[in-house]
Phi, psi and omega in degrees: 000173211247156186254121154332125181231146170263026165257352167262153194288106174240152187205165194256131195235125206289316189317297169298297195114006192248148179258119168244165176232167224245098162298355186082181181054358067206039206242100159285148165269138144248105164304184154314320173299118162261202190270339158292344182259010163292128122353088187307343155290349170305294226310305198272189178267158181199136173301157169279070185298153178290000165298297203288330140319321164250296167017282185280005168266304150347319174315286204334302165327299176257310163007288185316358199225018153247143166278098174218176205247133180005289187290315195283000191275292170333335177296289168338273195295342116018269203294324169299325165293318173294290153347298198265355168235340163232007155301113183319139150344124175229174169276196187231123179247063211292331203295337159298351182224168238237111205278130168274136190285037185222168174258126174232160182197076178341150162217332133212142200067356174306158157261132157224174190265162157236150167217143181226191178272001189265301199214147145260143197199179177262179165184131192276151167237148201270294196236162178201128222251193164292285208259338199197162170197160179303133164230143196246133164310137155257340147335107207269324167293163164284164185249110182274119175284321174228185162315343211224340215227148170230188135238112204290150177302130170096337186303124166226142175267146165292184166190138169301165167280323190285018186237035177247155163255149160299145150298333177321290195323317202241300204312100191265359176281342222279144148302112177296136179284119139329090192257109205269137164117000000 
């Protein structure tokens, strides 16, 4: 699995429309991000912090305990990062999913499930806000919002918490726990 470093780069490269990050050796990331959903600190170069360093070890952890395959659980956990420090502030565009009768209140790398009449699908959170937070799909399918609109693996959305599940309930790909005693 790809390790962090505090020689990468991350920076906006206008030719892509992407915020990318510069890995050394001569290995570019291209994220998810184009320049409309970017921060204006996106804009210039910006180090690889040790906030973004644990982030992605906080991704990684559970990423690792879904079935993808290396690079893409790295890809993922990338795109959570990258997400969760220059993706603009949005609004929760909860009218897409499906409200749950239970109160849950996530908390920042958890998996939870989302569902609509369209799709059921995982999603990781990125932030975790009072009432809603940024979630990124982990899904290698897309997540149908409507007949016509999706989100793609890695893609990420706002959400209320209450139109969230734990994933723990429904996931069956997950590492079995050791149960001790």
């Amino acid at each position: 699995m790809l390790k962090p470093s505090d020689t990468w780069i991350w920076y906006m490269d206008e030719d892509e429309n992407s915020l990318m990050l510069d890995l050394g050796d001569e290995m570019v990331f291209k994220t998810n991000l184009s320049r409309k959903l970017l921060v204006e600190c996106a804009m210039g170069q910006n180090n690889f912090t040790v906030d973004d360093a644990s982030a992605f070890q906080i991704y990684k952890d559970q990423i690792s305990t879904l079935d993808l395959s290396e690079p893409r659980q790295a890809e993922l956990a990338l795109y959570c990062v990258a997400a969760k420090r220059f993706h603009k502030p949005v609004q929760p565009k909860s009218w897409f999913f499906d409200h749950q009768n239970t109160v849950f209140e996530p908390e920042e790398g958890e998996l939870v499930r989302l569902t609509n009449q369209h799709s059921a699908g995982f999603f990781i959170v990125l932030e975790v806000g009072e009432s809603a937070s940024l979630c990124a799909l982990v899904d290698l399918e897309a997540f149908n919002l409507t007949s016509s609109k999706g989100v793609q693996f890695g893609q990420s959305i706002k959400v209320m918490h209450d139109r969230m599940a734990s994933a723990h309930l429904y996931m069956t790909s997950l590492e079995p726990i050791a149960l001790v005693g």
